[in-house]
C-alpha positions in Angstrom: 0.0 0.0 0.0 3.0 2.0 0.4 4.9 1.3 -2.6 1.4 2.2 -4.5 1.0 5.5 -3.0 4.4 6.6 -3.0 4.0 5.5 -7.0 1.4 7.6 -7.2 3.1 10.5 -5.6 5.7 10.4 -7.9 4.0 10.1 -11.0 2.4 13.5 -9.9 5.0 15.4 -9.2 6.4 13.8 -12.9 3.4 15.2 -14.4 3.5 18.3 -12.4 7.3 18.5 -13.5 6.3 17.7 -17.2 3.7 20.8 -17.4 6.6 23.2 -15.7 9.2 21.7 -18.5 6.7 21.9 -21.4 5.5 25.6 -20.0 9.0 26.9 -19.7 9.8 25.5 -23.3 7.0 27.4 -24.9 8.0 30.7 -22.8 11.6 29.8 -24.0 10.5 29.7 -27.4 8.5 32.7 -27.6 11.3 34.3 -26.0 13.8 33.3 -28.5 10.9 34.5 -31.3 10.3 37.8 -30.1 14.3 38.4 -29.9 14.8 37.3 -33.4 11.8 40.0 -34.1 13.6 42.2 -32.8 17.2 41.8 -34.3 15.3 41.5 -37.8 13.7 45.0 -37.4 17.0 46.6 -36.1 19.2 45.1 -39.4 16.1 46.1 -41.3 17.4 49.5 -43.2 15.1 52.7 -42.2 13.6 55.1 -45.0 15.0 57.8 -45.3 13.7 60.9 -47.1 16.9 60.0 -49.4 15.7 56.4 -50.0 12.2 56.5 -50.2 10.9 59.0 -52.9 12.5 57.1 -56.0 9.9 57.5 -58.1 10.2 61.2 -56.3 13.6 61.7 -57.4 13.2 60.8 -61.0 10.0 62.5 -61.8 12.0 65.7 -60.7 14.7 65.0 -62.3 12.3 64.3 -65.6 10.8 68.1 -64.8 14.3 69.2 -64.4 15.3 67.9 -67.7 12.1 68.7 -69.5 12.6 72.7 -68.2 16.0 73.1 -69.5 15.4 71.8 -72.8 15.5 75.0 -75.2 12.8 76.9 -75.8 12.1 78.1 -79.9 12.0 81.5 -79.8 9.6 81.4 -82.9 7.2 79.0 -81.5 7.0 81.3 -78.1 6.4 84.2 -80.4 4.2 82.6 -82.3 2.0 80.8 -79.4 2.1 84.2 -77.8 0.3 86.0 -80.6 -2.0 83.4 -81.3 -3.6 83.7 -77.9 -4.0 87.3 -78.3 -7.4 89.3 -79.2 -6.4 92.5 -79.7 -4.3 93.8 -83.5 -0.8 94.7 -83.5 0.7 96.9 -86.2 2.9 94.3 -88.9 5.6 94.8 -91.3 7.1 92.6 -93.9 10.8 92.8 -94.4 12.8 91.3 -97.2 16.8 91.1 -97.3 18.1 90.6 -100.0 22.1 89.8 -101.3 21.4 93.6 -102.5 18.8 95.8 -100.5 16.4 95.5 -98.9 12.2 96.5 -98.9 9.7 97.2 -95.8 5.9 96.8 -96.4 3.7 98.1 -93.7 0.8 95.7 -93.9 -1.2 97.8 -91.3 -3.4 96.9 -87.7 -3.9 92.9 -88.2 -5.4 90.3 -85.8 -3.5 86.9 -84.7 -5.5 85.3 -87.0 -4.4 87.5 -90.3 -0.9 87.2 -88.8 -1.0 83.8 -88.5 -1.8 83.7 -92.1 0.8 85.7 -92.9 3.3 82.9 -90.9 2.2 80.4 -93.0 2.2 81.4 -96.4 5.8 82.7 -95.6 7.2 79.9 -93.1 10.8 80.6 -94.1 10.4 84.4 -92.1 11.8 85.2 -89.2 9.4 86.5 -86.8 9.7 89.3 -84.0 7.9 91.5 -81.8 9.7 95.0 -81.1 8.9 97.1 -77.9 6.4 98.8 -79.2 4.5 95.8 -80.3 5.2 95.8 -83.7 5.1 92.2 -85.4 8.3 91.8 -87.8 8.5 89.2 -90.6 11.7 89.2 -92.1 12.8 87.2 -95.3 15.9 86.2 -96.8 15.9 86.2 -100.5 19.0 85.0 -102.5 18.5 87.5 -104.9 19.2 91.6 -106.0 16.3 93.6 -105.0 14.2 94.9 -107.5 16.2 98.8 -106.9 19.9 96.6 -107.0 18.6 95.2 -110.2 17.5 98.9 -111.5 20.5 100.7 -110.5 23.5 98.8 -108.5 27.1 99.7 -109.8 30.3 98.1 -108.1 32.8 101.0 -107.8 36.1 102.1 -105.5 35.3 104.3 -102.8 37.8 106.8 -101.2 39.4 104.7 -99.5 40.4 102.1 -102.0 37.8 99.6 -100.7 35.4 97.6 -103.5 31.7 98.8 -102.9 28.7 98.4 -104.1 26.9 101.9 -104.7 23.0 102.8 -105.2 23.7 104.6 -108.5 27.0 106.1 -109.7 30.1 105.7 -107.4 30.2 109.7 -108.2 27.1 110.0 -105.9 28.5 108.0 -103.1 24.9 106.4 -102.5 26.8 103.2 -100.6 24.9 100.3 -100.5 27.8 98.1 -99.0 31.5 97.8 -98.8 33.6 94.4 -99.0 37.6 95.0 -99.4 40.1 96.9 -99.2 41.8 96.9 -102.9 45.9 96.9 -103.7 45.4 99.4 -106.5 48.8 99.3 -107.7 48.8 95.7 -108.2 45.1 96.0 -110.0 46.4 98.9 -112.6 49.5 96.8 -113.1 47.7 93.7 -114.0 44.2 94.7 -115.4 43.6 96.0 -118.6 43.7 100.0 -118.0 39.7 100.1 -119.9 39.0 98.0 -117.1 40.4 99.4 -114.4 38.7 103.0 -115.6 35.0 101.0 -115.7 35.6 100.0 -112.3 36.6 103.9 -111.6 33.3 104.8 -113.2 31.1 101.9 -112.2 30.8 98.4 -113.3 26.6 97.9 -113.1 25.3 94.8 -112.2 21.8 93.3 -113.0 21.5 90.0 -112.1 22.4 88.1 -109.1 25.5 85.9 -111.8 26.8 89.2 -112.8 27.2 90.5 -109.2 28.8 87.3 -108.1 31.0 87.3 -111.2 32.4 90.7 -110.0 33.2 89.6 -106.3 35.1 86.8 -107.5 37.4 88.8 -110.2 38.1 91.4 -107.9 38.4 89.3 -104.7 41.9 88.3 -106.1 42.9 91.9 -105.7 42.3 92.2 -102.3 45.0 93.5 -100.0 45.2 89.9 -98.5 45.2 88.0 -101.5 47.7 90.1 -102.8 50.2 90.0 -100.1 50.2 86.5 -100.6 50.9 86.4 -104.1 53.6 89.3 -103.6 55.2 87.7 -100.0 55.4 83.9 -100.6 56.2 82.1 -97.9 
């Protein structure tokens, strides 16, 4: 009877022994869980106003990038009128290889201007300070007044220029070099030297090239070259 409760005693305090071991296992193991938690959060990298906008970054640096790309100055002058109501005062320029001509084409709405922009694309657009719309065309070609009454002459100075009538009159349309006169009368015919003296007219955009390229080989330059060969 002894030896049977003394078994039974023990097997309690085995069980009771068991339920301690098994409790402080699971404690153990939640400890060990909530530590590796821990460590894992810790090692985990924080976000930092650096790190997390990305998508931040690069959409800035896509405004960035779209903002410095150049702007056409036509195409701002061109939206600017278009959303305009009012009339602004226009004039159509045209410079030629000789002269020039201005049109005043009077008070005209975006819309007539607009008009104006595309059946001469090529012009160069502008808006002055007084709010004056500019078209301005380049035309490889003498102006009608060239054509009527250019002459390529000396001036006083010995330079080649191109006069508006007579070089007498001194009307000077442009000058282009400085001449070596001696070396011209000494190696042109002298008829040809005196038309030059008087005025060699030109009519056509050929004969006003033609007379550059004769004469450019009598330019102070060129002629030091051919006289001082190094």
């Amino acid at each position: 009877m002894f030896r049977f409760s003394l078994l039974k005693e023990l097997k309690k305090r085995l069980r009771r022994k068991r339920r301690w071991l098994l409790l402080g296992a699971w404690f153990l193991l939640f400890g060990l869980f909530g530590a590796a938690a821990a460590v894992g959060w810790q090692m985990q990298p924080s976000a930092s106003p650096a790190d997390k906008p990305d998508r931040l970054e690069d959409h800035a640096a896509f405004s960035r990038n779209v903002a410095d790309e150049p702007v056409d100055p036509q195409e701002e002058i061109l939206a600017r009128i278009q959303n305009e109501k009012g009339k602004r005062p226009v004039v159509m320029e045209k410079n030629y290889v000789c002269g020039e001509e201005s049109q005043q084409l009077g008070e005209l709405d975006s819309a007539a201007i607009m008009r104006i922009h595309e059946e001469h694309p090529q012009a160069l657009i502008a808006i002055a300070d007084d709010g004056t719309v500019t078209f301005t065309e380049m035309v490889n070609d003498l102006s009608p007044q060239c054509k009527d009454n250019a002459f390529f002459g000396i001036d006083a100075d010995g330079n080649l220029t191109l006069f508006d009538g007579l070089p007498q009159e001194d009307h000077v349309i442009k000058t282009f070099f400085q001449l070596n006169i001696r070396y011209l009368e000494s190696s042109l015919p002298r008829e040809t030297v005196e038309q030059l003296h008087k005025g060699i007219r030109v009519t056509d955009l050929a004969e006003y090239h033609s007379v550059l390229s004769t004469f450019s080989d009598y330019a102070v330059d060129e002629t030091e070259k051919v006289m001082n060969p190094q």
